[in-house]
N, CA, C and O atoms as a GROMACS GRO file, in nm:
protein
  532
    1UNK      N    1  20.346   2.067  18.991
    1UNK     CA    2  20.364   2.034  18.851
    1UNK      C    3  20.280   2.129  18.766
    1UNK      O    4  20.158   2.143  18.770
    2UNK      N    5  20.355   2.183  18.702
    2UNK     CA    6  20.269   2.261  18.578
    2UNK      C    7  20.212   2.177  18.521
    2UNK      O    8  20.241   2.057  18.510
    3UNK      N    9  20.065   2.276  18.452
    3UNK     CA   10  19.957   2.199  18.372
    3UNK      C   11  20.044   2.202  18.243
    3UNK      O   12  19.990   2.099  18.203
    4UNK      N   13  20.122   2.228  18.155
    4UNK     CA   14  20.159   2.185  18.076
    4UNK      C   15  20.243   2.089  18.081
    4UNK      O   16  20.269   2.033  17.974
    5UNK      N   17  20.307   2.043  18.200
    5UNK     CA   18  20.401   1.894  18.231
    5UNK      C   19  20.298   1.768  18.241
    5UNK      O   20  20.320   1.649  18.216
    6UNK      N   21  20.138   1.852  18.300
    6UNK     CA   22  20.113   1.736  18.334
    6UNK      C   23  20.034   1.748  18.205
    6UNK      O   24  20.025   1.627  18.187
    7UNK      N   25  19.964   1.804  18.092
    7UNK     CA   26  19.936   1.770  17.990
    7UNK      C   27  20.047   1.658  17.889
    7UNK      O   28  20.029   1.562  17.814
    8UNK      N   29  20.143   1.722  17.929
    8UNK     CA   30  20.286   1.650  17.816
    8UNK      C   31  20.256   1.489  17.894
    8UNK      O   32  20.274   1.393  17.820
    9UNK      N   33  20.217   1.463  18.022
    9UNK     CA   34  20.292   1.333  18.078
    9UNK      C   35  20.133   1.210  18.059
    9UNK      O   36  20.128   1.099  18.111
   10UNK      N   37  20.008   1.280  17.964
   10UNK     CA   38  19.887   1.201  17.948
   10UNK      C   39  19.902   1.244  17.791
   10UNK      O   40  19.817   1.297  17.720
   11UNK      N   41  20.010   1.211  17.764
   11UNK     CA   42  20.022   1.191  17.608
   11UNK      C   43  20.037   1.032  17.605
   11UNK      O   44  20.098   0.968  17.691
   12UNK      N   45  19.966   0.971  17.479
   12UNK     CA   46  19.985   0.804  17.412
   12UNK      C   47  20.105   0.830  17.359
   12UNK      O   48  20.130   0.931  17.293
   13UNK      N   49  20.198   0.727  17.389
   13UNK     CA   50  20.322   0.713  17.300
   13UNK      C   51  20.310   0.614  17.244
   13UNK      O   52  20.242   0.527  17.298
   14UNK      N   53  20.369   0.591  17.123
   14UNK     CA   54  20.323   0.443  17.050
   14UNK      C   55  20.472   0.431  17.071
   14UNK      O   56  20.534   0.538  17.071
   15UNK      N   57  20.547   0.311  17.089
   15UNK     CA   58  20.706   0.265  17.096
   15UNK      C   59  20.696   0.154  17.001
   15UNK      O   60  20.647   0.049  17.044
   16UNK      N   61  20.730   0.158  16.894
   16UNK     CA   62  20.769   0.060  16.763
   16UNK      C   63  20.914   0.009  16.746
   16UNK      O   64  20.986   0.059  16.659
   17UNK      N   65  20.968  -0.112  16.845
   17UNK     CA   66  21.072  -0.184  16.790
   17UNK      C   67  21.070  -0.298  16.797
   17UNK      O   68  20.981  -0.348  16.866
   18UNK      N   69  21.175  -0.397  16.722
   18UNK     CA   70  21.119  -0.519  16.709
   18UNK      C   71  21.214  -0.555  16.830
   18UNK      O   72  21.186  -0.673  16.850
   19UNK      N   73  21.298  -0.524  16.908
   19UNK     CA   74  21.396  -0.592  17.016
   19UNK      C   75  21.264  -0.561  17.123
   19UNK      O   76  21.195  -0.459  17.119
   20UNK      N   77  21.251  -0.663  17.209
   20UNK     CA   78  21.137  -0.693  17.310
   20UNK      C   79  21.238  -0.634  17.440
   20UNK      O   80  21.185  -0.600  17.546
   21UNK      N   81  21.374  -0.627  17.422
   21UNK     CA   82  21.428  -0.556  17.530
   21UNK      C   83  21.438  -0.416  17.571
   21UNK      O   84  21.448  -0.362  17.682
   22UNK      N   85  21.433  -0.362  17.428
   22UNK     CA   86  21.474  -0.211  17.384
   22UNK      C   87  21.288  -0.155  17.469
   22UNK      O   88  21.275  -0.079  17.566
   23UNK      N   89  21.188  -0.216  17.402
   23UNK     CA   90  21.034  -0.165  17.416
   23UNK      C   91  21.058  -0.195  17.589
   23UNK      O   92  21.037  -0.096  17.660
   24UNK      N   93  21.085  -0.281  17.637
   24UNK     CA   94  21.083  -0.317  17.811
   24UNK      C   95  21.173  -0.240  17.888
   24UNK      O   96  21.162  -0.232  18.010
   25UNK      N   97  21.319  -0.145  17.784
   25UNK     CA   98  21.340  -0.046  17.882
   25UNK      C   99  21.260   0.054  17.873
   25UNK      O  100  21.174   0.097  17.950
   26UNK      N  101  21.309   0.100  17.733
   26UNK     CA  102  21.222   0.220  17.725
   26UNK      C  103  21.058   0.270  17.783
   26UNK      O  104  21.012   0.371  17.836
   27UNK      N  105  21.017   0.168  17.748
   27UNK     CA  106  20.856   0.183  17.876
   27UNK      C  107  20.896   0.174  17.994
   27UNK      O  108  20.838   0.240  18.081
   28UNK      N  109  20.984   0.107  18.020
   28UNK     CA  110  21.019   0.148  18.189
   28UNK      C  111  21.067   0.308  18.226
   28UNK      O  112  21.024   0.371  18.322
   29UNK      N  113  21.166   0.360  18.127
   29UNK     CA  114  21.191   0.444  18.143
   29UNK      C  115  21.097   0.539  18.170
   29UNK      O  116  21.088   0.605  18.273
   30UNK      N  117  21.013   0.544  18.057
   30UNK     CA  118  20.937   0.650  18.047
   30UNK      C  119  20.767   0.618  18.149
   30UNK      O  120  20.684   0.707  18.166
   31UNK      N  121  20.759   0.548  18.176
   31UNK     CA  122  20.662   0.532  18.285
   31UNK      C  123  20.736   0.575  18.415
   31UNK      O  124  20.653   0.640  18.478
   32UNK      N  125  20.833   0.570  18.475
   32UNK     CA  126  20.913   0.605  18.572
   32UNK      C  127  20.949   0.784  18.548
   32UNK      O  128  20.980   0.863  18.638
   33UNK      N  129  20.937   0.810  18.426
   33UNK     CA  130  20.880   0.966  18.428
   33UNK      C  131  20.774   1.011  18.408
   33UNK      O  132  20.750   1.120  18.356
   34UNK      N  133  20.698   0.934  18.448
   34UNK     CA  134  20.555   1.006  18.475
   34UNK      C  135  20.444   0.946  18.365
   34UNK      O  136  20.322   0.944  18.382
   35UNK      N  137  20.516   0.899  18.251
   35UNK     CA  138  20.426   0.898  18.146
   35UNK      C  139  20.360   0.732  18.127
   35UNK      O  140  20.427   0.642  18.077
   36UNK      N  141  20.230   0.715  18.172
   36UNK     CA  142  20.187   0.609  18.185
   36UNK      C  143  20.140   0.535  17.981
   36UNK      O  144  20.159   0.422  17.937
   37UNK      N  145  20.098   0.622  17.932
   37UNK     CA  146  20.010   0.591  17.815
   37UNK      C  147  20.103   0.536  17.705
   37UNK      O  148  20.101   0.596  17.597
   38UNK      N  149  20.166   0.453  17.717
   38UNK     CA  150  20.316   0.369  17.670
   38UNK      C  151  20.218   0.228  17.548
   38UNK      O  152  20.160   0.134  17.603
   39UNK      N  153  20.218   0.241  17.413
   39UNK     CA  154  20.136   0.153  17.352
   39UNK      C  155  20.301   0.129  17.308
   39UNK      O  156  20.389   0.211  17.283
   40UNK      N  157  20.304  -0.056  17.312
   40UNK     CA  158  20.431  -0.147  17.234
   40UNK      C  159  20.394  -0.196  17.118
   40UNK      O  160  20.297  -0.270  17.132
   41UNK      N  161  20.446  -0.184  16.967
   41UNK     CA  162  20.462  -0.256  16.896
   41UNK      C  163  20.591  -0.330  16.861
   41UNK      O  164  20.683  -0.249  16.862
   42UNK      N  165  20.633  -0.453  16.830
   42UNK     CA  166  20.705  -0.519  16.779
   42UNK      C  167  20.731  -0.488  16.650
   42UNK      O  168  20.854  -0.490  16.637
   43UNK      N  169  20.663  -0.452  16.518
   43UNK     CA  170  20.712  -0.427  16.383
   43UNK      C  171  20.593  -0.308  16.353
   43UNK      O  172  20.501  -0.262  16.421
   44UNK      N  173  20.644  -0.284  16.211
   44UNK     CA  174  20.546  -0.146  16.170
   44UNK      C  175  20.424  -0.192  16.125
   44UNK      O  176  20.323  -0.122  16.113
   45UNK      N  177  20.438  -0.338  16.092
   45UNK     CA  178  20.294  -0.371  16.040
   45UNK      C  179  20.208  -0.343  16.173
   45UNK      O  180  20.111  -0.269  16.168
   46UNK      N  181  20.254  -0.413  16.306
   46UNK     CA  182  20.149  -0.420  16.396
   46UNK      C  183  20.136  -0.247  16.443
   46UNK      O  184  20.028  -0.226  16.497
   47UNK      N  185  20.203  -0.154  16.435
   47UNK     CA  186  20.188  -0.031  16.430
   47UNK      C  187  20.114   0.015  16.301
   47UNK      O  188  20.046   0.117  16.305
   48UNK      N  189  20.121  -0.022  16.244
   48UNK     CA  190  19.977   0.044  16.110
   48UNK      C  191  19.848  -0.052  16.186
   48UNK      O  192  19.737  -0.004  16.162
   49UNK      N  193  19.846  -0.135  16.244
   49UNK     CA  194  19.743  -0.174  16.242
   49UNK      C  195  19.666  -0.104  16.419
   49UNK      O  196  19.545  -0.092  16.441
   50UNK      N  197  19.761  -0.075  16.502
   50UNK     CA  198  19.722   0.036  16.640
   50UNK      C  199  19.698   0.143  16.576
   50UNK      O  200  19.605   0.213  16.617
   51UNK      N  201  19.765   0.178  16.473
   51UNK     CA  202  19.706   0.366  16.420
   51UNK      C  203  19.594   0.339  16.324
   51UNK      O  204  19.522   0.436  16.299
   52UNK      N  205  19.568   0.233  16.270
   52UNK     CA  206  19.466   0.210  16.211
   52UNK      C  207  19.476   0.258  16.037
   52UNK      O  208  19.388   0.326  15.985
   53UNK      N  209  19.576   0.219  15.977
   53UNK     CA  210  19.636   0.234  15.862
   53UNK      C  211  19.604   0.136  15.778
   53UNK      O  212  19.624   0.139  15.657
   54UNK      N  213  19.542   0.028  15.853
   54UNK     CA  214  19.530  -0.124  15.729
   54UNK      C  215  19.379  -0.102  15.760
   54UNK      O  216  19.303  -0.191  15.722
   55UNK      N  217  19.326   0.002  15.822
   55UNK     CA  218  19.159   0.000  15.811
   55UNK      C  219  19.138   0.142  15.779
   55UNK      O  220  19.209   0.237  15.811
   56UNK      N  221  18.998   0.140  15.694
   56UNK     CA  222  18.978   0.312  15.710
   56UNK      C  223  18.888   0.359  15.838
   56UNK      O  224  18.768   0.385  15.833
   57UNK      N  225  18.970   0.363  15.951
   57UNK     CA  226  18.890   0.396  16.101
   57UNK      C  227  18.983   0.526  16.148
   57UNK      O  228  19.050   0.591  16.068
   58UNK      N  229  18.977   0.545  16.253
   58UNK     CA  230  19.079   0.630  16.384
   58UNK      C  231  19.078   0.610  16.481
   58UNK      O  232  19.044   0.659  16.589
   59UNK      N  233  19.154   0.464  16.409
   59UNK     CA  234  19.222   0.364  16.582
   59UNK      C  235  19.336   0.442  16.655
   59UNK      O  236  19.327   0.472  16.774
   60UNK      N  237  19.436   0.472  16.581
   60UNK     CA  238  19.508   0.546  16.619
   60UNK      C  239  19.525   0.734  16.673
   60UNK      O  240  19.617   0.803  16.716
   61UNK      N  241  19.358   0.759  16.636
   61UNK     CA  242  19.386   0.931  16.621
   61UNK      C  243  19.437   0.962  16.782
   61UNK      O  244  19.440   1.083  16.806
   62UNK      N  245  19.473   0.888  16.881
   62UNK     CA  246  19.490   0.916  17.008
   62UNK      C  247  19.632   0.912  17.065
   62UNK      O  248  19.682   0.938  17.175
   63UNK      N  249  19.687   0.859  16.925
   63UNK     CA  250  19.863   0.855  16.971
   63UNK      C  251  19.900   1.014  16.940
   63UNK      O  252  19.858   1.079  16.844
   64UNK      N  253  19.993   1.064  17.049
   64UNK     CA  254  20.026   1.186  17.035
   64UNK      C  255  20.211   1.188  16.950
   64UNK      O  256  20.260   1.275  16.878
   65UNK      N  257  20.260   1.078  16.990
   65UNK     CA  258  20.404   1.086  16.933
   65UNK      C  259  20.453   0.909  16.954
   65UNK      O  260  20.415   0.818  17.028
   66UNK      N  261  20.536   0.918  16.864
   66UNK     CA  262  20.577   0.780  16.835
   66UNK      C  263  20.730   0.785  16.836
   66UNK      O  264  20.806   0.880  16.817
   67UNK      N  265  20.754   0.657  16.864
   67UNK     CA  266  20.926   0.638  16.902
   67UNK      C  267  20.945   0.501  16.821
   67UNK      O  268  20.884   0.398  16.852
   68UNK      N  269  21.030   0.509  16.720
   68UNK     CA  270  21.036   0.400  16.621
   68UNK      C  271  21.153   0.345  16.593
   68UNK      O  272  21.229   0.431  16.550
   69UNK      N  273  21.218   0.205  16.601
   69UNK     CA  274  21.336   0.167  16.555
   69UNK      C  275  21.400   0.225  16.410
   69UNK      O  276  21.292   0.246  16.354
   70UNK      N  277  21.455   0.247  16.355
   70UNK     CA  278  21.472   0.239  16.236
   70UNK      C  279  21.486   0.118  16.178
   70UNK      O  280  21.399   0.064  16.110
   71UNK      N  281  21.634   0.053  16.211
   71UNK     CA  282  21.632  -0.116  16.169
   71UNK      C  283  21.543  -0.237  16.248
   71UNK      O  284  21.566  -0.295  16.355
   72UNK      N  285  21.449  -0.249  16.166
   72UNK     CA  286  21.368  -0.377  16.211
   72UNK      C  287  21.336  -0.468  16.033
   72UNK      O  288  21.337  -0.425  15.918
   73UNK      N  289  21.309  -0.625  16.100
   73UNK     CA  290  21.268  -0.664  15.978
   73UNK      C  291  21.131  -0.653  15.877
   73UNK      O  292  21.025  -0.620  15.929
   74UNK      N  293  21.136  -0.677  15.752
   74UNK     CA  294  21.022  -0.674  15.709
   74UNK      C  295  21.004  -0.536  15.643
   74UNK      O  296  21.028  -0.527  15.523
   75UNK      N  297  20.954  -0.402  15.725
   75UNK     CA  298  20.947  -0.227  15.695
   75UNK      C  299  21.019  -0.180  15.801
   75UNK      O  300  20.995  -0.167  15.920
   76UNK      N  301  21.133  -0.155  15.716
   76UNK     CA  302  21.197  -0.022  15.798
   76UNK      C  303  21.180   0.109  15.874
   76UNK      O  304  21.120   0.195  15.810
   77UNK      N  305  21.201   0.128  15.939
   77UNK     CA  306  21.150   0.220  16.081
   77UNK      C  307  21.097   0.392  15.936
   77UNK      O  308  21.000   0.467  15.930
   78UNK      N  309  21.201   0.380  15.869
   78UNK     CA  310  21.219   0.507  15.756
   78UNK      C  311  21.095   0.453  15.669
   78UNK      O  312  20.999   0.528  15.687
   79UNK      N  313  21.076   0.389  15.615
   79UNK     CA  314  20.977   0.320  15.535
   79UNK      C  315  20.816   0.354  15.598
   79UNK      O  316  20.716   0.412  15.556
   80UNK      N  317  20.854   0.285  15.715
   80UNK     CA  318  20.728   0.285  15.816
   80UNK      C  319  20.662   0.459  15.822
   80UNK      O  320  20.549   0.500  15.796
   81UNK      N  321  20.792   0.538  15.871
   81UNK     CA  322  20.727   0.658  15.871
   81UNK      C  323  20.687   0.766  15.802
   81UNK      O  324  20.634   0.872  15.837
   82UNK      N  325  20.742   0.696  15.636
   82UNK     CA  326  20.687   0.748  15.515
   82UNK      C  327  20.508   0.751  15.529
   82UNK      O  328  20.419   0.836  15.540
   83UNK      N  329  20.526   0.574  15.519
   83UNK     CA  330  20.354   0.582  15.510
   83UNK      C  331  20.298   0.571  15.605
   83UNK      O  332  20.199   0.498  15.594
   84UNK      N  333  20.329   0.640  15.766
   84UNK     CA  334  20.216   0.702  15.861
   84UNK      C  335  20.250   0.842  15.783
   84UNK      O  336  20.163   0.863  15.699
   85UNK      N  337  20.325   0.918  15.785
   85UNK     CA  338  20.305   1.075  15.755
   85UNK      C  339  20.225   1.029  15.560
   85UNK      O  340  20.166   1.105  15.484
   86UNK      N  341  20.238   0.973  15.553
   86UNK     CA  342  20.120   1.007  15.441
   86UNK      C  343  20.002   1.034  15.462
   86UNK      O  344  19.932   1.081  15.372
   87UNK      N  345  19.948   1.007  15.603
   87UNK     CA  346  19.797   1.007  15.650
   87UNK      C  347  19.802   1.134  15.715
   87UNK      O  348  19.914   1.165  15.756
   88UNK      N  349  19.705   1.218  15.734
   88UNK     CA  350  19.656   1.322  15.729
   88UNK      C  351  19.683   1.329  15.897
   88UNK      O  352  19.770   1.386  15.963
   89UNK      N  353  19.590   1.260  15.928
   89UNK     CA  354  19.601   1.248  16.064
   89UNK      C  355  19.725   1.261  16.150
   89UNK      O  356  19.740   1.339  16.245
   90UNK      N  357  19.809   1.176  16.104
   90UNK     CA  358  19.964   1.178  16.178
   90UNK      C  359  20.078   1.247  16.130
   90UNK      O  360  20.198   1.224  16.146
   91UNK      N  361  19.993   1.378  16.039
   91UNK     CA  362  20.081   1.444  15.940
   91UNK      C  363  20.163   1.545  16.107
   91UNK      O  364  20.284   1.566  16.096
   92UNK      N  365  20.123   1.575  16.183
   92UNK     CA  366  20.167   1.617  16.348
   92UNK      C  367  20.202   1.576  16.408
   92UNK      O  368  20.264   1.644  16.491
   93UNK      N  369  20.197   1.448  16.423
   93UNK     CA  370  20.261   1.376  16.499
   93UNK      C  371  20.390   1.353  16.483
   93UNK      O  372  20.454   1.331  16.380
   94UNK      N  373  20.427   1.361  16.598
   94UNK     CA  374  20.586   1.377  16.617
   94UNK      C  375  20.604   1.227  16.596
   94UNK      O  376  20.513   1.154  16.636
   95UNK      N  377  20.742   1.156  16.522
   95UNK     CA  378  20.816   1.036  16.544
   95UNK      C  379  20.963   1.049  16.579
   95UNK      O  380  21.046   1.083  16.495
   96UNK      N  381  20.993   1.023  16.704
   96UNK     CA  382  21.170   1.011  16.698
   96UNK      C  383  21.209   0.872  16.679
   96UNK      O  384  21.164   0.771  16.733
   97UNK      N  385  21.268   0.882  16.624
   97UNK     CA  386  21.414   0.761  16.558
   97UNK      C  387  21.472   0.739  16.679
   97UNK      O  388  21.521   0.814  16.763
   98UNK      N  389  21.454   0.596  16.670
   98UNK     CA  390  21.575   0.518  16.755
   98UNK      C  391  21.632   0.450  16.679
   98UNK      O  392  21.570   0.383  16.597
   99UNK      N  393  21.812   0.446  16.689
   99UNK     CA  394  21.853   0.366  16.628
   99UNK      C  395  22.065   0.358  16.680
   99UNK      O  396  22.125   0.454  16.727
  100UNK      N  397  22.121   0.237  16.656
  100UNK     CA  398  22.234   0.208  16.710
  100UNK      C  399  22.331   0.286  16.571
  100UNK      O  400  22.446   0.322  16.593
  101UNK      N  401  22.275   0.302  16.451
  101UNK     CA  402  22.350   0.353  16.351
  101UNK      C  403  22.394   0.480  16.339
  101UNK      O  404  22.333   0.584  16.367
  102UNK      N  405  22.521   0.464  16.287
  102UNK     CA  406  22.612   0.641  16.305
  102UNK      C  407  22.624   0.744  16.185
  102UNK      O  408  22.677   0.854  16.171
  103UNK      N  409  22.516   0.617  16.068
  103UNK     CA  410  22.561   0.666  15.916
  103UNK      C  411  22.460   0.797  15.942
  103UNK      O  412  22.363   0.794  16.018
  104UNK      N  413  22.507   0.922  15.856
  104UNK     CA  414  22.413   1.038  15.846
  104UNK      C  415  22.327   1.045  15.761
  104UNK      O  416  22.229   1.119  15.764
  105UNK      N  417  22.368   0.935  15.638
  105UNK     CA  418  22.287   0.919  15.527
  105UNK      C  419  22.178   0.881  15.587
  105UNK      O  420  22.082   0.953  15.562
  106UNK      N  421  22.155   0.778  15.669
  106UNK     CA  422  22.046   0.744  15.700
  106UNK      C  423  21.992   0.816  15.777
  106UNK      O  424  21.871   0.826  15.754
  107UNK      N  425  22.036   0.886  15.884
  107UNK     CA  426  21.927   1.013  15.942
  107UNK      C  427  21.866   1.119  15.873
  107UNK      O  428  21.759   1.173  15.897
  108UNK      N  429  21.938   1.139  15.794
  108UNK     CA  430  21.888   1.212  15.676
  108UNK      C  431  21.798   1.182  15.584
  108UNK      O  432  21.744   1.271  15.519
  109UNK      N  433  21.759   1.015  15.560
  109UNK     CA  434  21.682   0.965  15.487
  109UNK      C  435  21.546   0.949  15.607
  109UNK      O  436  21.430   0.970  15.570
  110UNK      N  437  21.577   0.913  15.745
  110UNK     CA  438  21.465   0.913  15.817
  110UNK      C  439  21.415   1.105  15.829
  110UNK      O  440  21.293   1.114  15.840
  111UNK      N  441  21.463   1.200  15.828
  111UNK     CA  442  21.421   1.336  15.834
  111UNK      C  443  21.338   1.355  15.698
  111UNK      O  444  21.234   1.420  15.708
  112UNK      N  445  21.368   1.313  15.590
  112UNK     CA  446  21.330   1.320  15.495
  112UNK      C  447  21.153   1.270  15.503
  112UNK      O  448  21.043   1.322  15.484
  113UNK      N  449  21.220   1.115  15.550
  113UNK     CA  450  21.050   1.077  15.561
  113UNK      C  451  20.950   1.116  15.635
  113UNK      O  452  20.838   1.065  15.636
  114UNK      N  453  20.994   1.222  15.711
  114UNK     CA  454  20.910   1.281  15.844
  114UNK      C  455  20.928   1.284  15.950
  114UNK      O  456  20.845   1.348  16.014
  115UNK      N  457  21.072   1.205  16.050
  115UNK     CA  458  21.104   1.220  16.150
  115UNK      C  459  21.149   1.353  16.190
  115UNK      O  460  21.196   1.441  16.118
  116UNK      N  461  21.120   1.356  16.348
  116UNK     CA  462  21.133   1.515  16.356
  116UNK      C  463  21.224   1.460  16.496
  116UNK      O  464  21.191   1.520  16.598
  117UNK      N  465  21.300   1.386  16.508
  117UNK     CA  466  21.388   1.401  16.579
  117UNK      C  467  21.496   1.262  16.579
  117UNK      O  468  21.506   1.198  16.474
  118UNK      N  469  21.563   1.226  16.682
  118UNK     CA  470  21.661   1.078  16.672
  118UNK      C  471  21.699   1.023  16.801
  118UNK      O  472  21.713   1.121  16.875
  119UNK      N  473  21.721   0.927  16.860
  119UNK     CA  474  21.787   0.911  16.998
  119UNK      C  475  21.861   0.745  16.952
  119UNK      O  476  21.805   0.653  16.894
  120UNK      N  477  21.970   0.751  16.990
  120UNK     CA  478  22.104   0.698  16.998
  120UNK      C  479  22.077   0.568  17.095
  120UNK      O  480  22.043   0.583  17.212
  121UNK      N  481  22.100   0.418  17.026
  121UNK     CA  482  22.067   0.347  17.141
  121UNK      C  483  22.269   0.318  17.154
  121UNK      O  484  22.353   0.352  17.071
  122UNK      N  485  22.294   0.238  17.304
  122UNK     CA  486  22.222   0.241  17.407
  122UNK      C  487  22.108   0.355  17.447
  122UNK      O  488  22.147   0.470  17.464
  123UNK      N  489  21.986   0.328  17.459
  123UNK     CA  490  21.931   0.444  17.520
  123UNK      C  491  21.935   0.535  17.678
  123UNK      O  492  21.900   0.494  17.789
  124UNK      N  493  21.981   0.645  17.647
  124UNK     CA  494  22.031   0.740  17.740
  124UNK      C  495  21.892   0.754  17.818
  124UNK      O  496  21.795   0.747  17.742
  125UNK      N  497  21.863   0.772  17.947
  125UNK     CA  498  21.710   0.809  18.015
  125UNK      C  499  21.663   0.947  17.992
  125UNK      O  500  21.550   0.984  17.962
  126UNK      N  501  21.808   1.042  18.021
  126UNK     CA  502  21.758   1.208  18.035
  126UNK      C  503  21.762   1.201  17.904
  126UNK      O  504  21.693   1.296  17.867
  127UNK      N  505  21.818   1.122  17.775
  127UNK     CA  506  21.816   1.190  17.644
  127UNK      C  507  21.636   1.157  17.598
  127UNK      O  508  21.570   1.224  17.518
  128UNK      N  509  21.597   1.054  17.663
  128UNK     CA  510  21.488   0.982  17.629
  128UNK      C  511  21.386   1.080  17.638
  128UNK      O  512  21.307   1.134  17.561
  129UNK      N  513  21.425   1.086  17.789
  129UNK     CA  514  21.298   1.208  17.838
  129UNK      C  515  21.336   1.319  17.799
  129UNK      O  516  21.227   1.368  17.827
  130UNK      N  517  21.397   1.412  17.755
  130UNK     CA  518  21.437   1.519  17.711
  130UNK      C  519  21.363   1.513  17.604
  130UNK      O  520  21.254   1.570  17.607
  131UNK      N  521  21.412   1.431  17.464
  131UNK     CA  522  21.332   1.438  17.351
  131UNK      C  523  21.183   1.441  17.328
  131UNK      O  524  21.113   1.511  17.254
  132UNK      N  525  21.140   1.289  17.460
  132UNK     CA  526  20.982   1.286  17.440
  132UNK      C  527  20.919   1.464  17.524
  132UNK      O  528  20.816   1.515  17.480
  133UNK      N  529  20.976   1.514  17.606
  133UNK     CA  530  20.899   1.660  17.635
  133UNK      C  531  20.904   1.767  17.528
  133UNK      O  532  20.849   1.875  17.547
   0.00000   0.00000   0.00000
């Protein structure tokens, strides 16, 4: 294994969706490729509060990339990643979009807010792992 695979595979992923099924594949998935450091949130509030957004700390400065629903209740996955890329800190951090929707408007509105990529649920495994490397 190259040292840059095995740098990529001790990256924190934060996984933000509110379906408890979607977070139980996808961490399966991606622990089954290597990548153990799998943090679950259920909504974006409890994800501002792992990155440390509702405190002035750096709870979060250790997440390297985040994987976010778009549709959840309450803050929208697009919403949500407005105000992490407002913070300085996670202005690098990568977020890909997950989401079952086909509209472009809305990928376009999540690119806008700072997503730097998208994955299509059902979720695909090689698309999964493809994106997170």
């Amino acid at each position: 294994m190259s040292d840059q695979t095995e740098k990529d595979r001790n990256r924190d992923i934060l996984l933000v969706d509110d379906a408890e099924e979607i977070r139980l594949l996808v961490t399966r998935q991606l622990r089954k490729a290597g990548y153990a450091k799998v943090v679950e949130a259920s909504s974006a509030v409890e994800a501002f509060s792992i990155l440390g957004l509702d405190r002035d700390d750096k709870a979060g400065a250790g997440i390297d990339l985040i994987i976010m629903d778009i549709v959840m209740p309450e803050i929208d996955g697009i919403a949500a990643c407005h105000r992490i890329k407002e913070h300085d800190r996670f202005e690098d951090v990568p977020i890909i979009m997950i989401t079952a929707l086909a509209d472009k408007g809305i990928l376009q509105l999540a690119f806008a807010a700072g997503a730097t990529d998208y994955i299509t649920k059902p979720v695909d495994r090689l698309e999964l792992i493809a994106r997170v490397r």
